[in-house]
PyMOL CGO cylinders between C-alpha atoms (Angstrom):
from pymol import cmd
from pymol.cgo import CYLINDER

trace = [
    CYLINDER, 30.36, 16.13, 7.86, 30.55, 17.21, 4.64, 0.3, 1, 1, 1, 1, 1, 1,
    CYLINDER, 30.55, 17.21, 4.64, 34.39, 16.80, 3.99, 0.3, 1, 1, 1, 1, 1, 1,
    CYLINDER, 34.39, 16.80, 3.99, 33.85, 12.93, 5.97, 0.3, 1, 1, 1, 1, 1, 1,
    CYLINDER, 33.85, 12.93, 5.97, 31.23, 12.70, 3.02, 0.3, 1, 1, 1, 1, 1, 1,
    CYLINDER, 31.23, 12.70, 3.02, 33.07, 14.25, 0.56, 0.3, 1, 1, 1, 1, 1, 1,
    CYLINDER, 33.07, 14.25, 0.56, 35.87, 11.41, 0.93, 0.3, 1, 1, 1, 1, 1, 1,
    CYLINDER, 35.87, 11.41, 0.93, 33.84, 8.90, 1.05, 0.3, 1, 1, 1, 1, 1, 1,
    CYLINDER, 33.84, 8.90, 1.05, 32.33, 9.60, -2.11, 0.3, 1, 1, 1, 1, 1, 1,
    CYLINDER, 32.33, 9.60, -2.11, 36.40, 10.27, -3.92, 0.3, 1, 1, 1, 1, 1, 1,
    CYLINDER, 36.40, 10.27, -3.92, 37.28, 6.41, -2.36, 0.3, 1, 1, 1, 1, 1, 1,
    CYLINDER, 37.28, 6.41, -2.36, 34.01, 4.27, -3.28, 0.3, 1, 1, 1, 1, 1, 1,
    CYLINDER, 34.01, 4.27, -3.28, 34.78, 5.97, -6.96, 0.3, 1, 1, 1, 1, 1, 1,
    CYLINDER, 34.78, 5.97, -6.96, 37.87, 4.29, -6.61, 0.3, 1, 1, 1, 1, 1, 1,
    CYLINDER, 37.87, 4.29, -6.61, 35.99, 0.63, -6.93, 0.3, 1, 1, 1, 1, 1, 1,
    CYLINDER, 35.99, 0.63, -6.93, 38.29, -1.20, -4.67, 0.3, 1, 1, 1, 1, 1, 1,
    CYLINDER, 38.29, -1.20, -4.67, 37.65, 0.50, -1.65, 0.3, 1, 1, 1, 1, 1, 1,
    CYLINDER, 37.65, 0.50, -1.65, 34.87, -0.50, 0.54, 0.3, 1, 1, 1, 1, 1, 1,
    CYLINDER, 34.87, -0.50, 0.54, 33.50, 2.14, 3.40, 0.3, 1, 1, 1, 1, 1, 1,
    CYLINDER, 33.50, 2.14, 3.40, 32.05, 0.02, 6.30, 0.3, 1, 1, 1, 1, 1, 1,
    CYLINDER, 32.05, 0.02, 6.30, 30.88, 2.90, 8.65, 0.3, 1, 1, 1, 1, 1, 1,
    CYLINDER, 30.88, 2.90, 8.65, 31.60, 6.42, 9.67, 0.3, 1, 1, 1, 1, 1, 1,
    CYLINDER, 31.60, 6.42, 9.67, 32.62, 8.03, 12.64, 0.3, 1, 1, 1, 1, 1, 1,
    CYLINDER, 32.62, 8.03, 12.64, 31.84, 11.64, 13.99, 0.3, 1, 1, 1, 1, 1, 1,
    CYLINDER, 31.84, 11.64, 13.99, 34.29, 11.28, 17.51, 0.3, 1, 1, 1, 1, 1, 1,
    CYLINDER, 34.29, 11.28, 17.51, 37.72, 9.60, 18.27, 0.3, 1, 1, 1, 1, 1, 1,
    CYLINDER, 37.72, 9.60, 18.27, 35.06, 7.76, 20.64, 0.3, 1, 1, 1, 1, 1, 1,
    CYLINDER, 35.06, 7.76, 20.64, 32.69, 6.53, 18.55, 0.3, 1, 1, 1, 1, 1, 1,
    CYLINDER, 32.69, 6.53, 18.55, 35.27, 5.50, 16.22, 0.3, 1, 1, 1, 1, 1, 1,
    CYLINDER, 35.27, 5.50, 16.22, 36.98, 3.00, 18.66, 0.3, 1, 1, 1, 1, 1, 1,
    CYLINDER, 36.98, 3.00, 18.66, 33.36, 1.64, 19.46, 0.3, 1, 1, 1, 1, 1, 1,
    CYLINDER, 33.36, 1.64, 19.46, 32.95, 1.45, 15.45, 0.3, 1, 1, 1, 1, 1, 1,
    CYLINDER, 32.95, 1.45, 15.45, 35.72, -0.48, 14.83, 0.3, 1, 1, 1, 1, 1, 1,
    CYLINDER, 35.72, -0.48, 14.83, 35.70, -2.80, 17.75, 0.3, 1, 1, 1, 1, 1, 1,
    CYLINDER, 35.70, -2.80, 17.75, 32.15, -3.82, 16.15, 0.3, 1, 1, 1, 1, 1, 1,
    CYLINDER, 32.15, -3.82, 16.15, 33.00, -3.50, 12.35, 0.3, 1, 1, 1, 1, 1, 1,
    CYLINDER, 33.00, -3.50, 12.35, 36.97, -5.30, 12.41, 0.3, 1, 1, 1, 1, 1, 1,
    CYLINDER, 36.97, -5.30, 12.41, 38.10, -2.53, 9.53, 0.3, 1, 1, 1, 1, 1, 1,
    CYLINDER, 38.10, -2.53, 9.53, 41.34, -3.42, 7.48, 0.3, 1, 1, 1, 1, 1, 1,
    CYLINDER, 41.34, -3.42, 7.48, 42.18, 0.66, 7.05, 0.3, 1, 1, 1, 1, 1, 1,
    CYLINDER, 42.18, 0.66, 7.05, 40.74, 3.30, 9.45, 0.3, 1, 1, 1, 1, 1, 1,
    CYLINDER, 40.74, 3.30, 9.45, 41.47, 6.96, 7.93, 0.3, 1, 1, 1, 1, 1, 1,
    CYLINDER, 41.47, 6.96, 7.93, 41.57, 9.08, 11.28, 0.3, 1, 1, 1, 1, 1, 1,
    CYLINDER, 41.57, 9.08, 11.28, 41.25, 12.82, 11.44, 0.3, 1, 1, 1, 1, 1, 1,
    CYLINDER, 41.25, 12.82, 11.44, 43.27, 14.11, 13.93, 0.3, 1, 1, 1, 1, 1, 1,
    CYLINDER, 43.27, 14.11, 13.93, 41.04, 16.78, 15.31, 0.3, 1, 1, 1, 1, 1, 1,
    CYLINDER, 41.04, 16.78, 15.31, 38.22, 14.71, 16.11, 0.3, 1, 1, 1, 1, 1, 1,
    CYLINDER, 38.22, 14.71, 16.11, 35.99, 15.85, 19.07, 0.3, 1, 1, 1, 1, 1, 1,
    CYLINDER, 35.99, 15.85, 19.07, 35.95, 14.31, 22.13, 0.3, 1, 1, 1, 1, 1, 1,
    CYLINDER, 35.95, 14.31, 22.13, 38.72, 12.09, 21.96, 0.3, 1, 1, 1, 1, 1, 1,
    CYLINDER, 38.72, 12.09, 21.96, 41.36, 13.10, 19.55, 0.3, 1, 1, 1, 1, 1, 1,
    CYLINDER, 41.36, 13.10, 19.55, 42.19, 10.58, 16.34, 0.3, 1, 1, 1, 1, 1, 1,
    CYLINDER, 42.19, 10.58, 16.34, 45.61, 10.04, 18.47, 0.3, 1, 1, 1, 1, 1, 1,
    CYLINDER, 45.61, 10.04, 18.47, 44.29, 9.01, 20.88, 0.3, 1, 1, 1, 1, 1, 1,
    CYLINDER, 44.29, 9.01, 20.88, 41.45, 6.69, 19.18, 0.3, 1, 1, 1, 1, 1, 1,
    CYLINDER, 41.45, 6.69, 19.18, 43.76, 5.06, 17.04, 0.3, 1, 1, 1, 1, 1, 1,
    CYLINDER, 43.76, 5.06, 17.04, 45.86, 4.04, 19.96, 0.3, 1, 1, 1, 1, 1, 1,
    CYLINDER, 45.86, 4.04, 19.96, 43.15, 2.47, 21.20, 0.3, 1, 1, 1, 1, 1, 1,
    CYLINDER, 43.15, 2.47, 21.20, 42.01, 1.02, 18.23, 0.3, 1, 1, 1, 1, 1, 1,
    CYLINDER, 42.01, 1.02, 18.23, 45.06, -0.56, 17.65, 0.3, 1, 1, 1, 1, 1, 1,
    CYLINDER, 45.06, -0.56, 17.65, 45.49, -2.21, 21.71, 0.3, 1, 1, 1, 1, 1, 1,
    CYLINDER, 45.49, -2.21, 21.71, 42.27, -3.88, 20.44, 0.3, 1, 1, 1, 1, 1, 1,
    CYLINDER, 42.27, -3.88, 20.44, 42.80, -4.49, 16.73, 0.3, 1, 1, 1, 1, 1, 1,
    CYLINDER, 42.80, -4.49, 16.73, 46.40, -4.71, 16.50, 0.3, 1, 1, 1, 1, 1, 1,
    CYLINDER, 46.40, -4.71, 16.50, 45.91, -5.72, 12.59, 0.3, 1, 1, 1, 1, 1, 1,
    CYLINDER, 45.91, -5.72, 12.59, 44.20, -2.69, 11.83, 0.3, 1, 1, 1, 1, 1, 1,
    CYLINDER, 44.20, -2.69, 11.83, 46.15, -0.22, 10.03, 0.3, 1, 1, 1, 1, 1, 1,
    CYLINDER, 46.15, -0.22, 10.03, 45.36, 3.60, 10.78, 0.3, 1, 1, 1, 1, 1, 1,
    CYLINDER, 45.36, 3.60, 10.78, 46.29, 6.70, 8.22, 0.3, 1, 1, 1, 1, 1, 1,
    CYLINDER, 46.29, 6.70, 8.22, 45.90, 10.10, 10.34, 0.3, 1, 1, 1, 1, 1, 1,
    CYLINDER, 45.90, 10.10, 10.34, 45.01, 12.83, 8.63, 0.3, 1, 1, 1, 1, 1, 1,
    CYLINDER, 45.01, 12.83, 8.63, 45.92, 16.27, 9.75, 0.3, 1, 1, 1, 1, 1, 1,
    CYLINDER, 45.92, 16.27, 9.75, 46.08, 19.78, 8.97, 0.3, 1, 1, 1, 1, 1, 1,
    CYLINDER, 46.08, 19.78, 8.97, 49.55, 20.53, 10.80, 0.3, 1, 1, 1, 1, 1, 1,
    CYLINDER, 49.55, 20.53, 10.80, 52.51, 18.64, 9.79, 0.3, 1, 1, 1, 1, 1, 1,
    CYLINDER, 52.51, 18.64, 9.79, 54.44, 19.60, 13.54, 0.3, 1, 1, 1, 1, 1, 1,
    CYLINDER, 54.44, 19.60, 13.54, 56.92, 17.29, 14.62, 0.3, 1, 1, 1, 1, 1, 1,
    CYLINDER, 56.92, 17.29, 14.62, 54.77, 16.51, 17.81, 0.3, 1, 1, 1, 1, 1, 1,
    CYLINDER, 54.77, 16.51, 17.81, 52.04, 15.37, 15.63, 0.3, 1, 1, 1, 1, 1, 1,
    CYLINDER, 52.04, 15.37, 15.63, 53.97, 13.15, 13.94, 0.3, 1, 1, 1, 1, 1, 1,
    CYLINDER, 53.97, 13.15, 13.94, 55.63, 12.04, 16.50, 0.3, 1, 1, 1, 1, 1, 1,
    CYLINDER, 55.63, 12.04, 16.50, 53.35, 11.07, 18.60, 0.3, 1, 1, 1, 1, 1, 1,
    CYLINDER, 53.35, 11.07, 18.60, 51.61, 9.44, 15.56, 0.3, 1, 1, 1, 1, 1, 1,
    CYLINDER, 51.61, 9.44, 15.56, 54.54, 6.94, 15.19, 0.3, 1, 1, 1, 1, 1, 1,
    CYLINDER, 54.54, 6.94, 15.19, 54.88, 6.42, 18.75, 0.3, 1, 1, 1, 1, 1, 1,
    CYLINDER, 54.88, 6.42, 18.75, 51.11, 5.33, 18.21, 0.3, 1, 1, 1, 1, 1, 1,
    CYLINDER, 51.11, 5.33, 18.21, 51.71, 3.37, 15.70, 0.3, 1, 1, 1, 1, 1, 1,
    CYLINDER, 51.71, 3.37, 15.70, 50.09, 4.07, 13.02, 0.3, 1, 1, 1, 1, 1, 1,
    CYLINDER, 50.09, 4.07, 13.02, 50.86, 2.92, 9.23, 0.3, 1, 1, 1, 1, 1, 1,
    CYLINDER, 50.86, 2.92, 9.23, 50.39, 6.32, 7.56, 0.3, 1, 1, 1, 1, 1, 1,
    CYLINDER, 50.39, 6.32, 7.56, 50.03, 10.20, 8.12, 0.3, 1, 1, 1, 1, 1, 1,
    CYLINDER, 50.03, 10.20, 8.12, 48.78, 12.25, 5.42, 0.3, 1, 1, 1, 1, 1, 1,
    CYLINDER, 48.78, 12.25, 5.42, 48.39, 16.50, 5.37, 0.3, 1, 1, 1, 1, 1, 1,
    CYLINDER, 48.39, 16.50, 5.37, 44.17, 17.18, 4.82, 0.3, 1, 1, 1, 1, 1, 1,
    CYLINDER, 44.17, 17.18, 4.82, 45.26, 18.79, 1.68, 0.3, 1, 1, 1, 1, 1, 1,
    CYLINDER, 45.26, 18.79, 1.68, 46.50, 15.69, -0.29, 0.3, 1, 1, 1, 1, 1, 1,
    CYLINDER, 46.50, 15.69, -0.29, 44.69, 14.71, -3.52, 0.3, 1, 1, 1, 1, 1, 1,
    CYLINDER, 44.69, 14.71, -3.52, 42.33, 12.35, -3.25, 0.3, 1, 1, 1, 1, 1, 1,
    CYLINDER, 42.33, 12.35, -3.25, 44.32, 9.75, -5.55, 0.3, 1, 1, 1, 1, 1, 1,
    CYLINDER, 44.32, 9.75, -5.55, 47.56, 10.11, -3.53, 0.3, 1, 1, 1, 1, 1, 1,
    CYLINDER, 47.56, 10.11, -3.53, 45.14, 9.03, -0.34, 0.3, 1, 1, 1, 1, 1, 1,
    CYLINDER, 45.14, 9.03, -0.34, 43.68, 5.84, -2.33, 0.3, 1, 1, 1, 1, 1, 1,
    CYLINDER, 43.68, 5.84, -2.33, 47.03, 5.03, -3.18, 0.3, 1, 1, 1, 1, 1, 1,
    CYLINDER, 47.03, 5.03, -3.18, 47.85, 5.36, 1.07, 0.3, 1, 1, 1, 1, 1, 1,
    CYLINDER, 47.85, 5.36, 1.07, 44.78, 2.89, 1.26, 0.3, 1, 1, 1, 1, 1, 1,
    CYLINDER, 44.78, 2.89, 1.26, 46.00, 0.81, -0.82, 0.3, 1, 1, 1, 1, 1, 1,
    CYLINDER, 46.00, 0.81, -0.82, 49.40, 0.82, 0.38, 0.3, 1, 1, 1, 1, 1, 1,
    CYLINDER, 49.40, 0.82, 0.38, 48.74, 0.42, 3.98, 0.3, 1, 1, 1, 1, 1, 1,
    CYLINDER, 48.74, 0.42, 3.98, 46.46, -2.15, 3.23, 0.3, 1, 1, 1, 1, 1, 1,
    CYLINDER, 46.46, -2.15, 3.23, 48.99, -4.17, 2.00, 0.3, 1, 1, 1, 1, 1, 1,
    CYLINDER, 48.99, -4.17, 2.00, 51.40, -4.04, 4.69, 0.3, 1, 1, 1, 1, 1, 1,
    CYLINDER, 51.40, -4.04, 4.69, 53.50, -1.43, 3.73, 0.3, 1, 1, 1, 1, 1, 1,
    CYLINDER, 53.50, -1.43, 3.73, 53.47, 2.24, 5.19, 0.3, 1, 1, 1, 1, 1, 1,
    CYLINDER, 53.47, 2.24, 5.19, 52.72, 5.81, 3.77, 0.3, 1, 1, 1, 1, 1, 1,
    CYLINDER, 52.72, 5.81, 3.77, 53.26, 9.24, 4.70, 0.3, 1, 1, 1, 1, 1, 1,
    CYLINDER, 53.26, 9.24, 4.70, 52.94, 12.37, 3.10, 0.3, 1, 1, 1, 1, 1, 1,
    CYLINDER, 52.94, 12.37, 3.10, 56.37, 12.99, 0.93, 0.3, 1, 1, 1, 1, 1, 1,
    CYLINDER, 56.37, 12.99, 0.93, 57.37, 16.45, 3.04, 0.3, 1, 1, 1, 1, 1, 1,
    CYLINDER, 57.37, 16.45, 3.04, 57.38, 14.45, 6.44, 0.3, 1, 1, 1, 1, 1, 1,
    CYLINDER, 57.38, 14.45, 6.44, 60.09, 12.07, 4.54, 0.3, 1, 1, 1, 1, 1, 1,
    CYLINDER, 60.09, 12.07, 4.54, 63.20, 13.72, 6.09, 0.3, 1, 1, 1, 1, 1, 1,
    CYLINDER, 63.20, 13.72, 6.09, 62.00, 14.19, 8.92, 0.3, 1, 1, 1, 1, 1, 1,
    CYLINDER, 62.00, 14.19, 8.92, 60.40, 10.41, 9.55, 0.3, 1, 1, 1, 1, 1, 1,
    CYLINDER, 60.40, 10.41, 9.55, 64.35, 9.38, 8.64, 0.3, 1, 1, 1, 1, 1, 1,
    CYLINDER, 64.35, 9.38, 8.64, 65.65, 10.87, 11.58, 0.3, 1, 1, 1, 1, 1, 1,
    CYLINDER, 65.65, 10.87, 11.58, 62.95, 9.97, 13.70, 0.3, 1, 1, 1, 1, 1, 1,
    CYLINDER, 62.95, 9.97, 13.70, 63.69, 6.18, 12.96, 0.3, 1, 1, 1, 1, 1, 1,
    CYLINDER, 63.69, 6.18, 12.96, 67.56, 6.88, 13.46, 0.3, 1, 1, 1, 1, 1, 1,
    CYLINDER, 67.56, 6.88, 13.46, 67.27, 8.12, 16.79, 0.3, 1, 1, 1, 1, 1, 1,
    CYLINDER, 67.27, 8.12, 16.79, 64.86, 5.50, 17.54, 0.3, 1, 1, 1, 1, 1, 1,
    CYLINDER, 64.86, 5.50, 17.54, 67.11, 2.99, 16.41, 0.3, 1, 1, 1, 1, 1, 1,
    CYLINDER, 67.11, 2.99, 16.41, 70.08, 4.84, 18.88, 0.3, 1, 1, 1, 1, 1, 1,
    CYLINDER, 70.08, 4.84, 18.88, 67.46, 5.24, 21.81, 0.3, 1, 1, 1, 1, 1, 1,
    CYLINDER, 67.46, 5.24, 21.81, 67.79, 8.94, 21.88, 0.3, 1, 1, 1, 1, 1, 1,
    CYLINDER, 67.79, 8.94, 21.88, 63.99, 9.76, 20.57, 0.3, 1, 1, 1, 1, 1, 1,
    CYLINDER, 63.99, 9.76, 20.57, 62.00, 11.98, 22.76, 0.3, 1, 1, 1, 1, 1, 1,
    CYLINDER, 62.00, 11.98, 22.76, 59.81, 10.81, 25.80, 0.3, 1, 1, 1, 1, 1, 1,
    CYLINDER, 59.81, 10.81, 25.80, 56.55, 12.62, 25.51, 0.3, 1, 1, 1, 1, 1, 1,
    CYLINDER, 56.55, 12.62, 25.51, 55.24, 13.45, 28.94, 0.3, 1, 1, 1, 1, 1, 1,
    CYLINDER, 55.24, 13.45, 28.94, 51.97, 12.23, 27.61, 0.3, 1, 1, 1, 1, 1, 1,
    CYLINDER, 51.97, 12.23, 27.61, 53.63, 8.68, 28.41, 0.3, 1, 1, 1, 1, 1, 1,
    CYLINDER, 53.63, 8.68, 28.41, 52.88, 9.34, 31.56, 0.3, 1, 1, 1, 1, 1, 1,
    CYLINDER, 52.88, 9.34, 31.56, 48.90, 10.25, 31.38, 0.3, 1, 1, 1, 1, 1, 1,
    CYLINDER, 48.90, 10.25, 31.38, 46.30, 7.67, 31.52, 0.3, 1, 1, 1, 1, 1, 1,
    CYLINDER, 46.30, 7.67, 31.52, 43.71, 6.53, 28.36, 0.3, 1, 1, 1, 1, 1, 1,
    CYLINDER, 43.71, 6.53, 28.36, 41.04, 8.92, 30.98, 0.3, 1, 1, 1, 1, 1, 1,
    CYLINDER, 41.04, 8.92, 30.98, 43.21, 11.38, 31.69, 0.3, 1, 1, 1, 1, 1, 1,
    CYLINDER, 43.21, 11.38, 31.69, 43.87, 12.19, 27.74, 0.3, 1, 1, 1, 1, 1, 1,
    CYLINDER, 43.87, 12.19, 27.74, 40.19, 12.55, 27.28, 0.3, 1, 1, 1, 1, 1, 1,
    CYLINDER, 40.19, 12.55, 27.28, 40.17, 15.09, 30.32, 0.3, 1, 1, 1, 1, 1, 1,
    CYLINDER, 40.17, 15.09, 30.32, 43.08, 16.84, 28.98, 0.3, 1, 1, 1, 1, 1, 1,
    CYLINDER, 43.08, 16.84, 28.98, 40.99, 17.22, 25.63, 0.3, 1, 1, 1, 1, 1, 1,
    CYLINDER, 40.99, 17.22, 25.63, 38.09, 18.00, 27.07, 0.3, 1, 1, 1, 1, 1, 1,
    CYLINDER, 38.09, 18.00, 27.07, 39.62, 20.76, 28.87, 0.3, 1, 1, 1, 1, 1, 1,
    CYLINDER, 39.62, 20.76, 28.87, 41.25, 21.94, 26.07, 0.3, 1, 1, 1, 1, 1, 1,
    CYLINDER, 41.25, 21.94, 26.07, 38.26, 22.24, 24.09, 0.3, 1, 1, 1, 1, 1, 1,
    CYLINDER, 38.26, 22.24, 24.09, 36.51, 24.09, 26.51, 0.3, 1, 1, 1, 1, 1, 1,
    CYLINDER, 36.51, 24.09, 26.51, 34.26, 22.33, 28.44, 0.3, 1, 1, 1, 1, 1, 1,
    CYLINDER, 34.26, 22.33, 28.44, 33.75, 22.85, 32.30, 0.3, 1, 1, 1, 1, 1, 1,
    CYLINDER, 33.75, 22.85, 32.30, 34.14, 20.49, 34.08, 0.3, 1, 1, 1, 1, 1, 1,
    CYLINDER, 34.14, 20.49, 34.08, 30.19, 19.49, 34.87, 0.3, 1, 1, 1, 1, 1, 1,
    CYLINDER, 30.19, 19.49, 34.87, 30.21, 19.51, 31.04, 0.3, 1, 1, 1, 1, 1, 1,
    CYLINDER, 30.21, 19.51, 31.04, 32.96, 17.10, 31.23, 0.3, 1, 1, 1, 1, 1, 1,
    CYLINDER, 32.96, 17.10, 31.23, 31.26, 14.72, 33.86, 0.3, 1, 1, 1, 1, 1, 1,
    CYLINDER, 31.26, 14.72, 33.86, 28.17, 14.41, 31.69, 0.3, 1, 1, 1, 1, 1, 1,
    CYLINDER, 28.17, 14.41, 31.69, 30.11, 13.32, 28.84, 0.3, 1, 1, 1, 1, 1, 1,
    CYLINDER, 30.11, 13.32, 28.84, 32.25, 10.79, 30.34, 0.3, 1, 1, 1, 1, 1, 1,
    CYLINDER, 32.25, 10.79, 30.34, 30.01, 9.52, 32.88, 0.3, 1, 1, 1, 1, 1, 1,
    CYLINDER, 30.01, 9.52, 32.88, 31.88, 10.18, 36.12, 0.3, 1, 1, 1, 1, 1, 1,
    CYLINDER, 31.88, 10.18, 36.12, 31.43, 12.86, 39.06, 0.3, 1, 1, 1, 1, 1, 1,
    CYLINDER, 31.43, 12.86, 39.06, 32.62, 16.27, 38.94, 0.3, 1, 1, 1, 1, 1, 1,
    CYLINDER, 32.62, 16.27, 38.94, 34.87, 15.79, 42.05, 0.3, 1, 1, 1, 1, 1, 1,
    CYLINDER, 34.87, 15.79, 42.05, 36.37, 12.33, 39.85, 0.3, 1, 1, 1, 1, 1, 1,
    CYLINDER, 36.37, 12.33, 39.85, 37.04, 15.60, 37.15, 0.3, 1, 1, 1, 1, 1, 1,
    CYLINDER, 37.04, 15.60, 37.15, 38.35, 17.89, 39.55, 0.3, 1, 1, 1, 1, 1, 1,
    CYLINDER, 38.35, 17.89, 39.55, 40.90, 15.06, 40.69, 0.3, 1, 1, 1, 1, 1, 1,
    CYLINDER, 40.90, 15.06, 40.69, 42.29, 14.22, 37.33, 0.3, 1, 1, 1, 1, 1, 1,
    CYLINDER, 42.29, 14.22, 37.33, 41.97, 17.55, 36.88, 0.3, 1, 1, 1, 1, 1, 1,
    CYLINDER, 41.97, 17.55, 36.88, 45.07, 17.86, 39.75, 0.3, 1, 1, 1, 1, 1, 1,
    CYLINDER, 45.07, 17.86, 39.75, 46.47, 14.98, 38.93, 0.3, 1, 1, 1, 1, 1, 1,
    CYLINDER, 46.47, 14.98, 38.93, 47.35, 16.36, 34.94, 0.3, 1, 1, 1, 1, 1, 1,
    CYLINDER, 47.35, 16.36, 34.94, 48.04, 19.66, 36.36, 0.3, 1, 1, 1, 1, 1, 1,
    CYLINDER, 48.04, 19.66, 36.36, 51.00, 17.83, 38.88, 0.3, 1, 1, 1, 1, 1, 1,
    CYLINDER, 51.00, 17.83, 38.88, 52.49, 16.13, 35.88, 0.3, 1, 1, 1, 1, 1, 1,
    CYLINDER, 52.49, 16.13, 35.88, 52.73, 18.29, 33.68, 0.3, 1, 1, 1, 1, 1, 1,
    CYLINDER, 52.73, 18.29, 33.68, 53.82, 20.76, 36.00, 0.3, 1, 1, 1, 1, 1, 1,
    CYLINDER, 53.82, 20.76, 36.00, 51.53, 23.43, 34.53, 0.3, 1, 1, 1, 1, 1, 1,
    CYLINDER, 51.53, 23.43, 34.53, 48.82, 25.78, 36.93, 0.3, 1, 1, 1, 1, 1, 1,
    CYLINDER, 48.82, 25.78, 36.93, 45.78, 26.92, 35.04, 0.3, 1, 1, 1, 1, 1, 1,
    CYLINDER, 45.78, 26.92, 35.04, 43.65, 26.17, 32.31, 0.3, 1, 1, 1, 1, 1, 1,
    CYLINDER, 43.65, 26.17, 32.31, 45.51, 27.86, 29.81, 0.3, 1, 1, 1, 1, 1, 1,
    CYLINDER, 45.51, 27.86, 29.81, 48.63, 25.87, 30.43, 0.3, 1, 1, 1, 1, 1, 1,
    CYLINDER, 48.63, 25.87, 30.43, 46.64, 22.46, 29.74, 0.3, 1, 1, 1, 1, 1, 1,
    CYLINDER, 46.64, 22.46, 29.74, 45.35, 23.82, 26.68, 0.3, 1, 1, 1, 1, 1, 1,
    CYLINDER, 45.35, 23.82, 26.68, 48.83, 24.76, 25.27, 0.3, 1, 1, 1, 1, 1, 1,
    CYLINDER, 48.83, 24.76, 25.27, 50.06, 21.62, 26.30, 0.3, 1, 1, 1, 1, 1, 1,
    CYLINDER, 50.06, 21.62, 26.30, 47.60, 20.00, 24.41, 0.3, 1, 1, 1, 1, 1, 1,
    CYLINDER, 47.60, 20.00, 24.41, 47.98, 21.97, 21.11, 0.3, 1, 1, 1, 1, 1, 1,
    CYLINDER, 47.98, 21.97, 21.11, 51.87, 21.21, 21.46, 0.3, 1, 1, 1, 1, 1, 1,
    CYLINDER, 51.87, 21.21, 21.46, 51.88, 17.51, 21.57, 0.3, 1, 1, 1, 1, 1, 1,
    CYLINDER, 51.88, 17.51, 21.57, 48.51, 16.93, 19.52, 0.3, 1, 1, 1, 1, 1, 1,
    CYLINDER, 48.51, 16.93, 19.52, 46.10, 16.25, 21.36, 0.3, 1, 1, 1, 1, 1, 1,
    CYLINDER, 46.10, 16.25, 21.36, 44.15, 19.04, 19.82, 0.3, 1, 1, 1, 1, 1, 1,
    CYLINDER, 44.15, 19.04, 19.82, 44.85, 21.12, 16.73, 0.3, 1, 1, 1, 1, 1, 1,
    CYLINDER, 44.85, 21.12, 16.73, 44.38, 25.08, 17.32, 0.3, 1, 1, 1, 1, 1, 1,
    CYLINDER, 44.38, 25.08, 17.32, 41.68, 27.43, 15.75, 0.3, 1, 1, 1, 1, 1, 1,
    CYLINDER, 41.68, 27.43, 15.75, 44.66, 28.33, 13.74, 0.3, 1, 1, 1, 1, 1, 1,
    CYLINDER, 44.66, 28.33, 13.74, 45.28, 24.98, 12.67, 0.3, 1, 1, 1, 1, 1, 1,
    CYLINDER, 45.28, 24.98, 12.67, 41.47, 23.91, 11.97, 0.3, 1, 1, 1, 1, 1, 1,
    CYLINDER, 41.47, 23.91, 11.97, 40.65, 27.21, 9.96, 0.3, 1, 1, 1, 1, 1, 1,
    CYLINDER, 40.65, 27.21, 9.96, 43.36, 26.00, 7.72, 0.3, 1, 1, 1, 1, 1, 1,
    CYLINDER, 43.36, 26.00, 7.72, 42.00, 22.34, 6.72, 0.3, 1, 1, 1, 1, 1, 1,
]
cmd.load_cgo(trace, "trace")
């Protein structure tokens, strides 16, 4: 809350920036934007619930002329990545200035893409083995819009009643996608989704968060 504040007070400084409404979960952001149509949608990647990945996938399947900037702690290939393979415009590190993230706004806003400067060389190669057809396949390819939100859920900790509350469905619907993400990404126990998770995003580690 406070750093979500704290950035919205650095980019309504700016003067050309407008702030239209806030999010506090990758869900509430996708209902946020399908009701406020933003140009630019700054995304954590570690929000609760449903990860900024995730949201801003789904963001843009609905608002395909929205541009989304994920902000993250981790600068991991599978973070950015995935981002790409998302499609977002932009992918800044939490610990950028705040004028190097109105000039991303800006930027974005405009058409044009921006990522932090360190993730330069590596966003090069990405796009040439794109271009040859030789860039990974994530297994999360495979894994439905639900199924993420399980798989983060799970990996934050919540049992699965806890999960059923929060997405509506019945504990045996949990326990079933529960299978079904365990068969596909061949892993057997709880611990094995979570690390899954952590390696291709979906969550960022207490290791990760302590250091944003």
């Amino acid at each position: 809350m406070i750093v979500r504040e704290g950035l919205r007070s650095l980019l309504e400084s700016e003067g050309d920036i407008e702030i239209i409404c806030q999010a506090e979960t990758g869900r509430a952001a996708v209902t946020m934007a399908r009701r406020h149509l933003p140009d630019v949608i700054i995304m954590d990647i570690a929000m609760p619930l449903m990860n900024g990945l995730e949201a801003a996938r789904q963001i843009l399947q609905i608002l395909p002329g929205s541009r989304v900037i994920i902000l993250s702690a981790y600068e991991d290939d599978a973070y950015l990545e995935r981002a790409l393979e998302t499609g977002v415009a932009g992918f800044l590190i939490k610990q950028t200035s705040a004028n190097i993230l109105a000039e991303a706004v800006r930027a974005v806003a405009n058409g044009k893409t921006f990522f932090t400067p360190s993730l330069a060389k590596r966003l090069s190669q990405y796009e040439k083995n794109a271009n040859k057809g030789t860039s990974r396949k994530r297994k999360n390819a495979q894994l439905t819009s639900r199924e993420m939100e399980i798989l983060q859920l799970i990996a934050e900790g919540m049992a699965n009643k806890q999960t059923a509350s929060e997405l509506g469905i019945t504990v045996k619907t949990v326990e079933k996608h529960r299978q079904k993400l365990m068969d596909k990404l061949n892993v057997h126990n709880t611990a094995g989704l979570t690390r899954h998770a952590i390696a291709v995003g979906v969550i960022e580690s207490s290791s990760q968060r302590t250091k944003s």
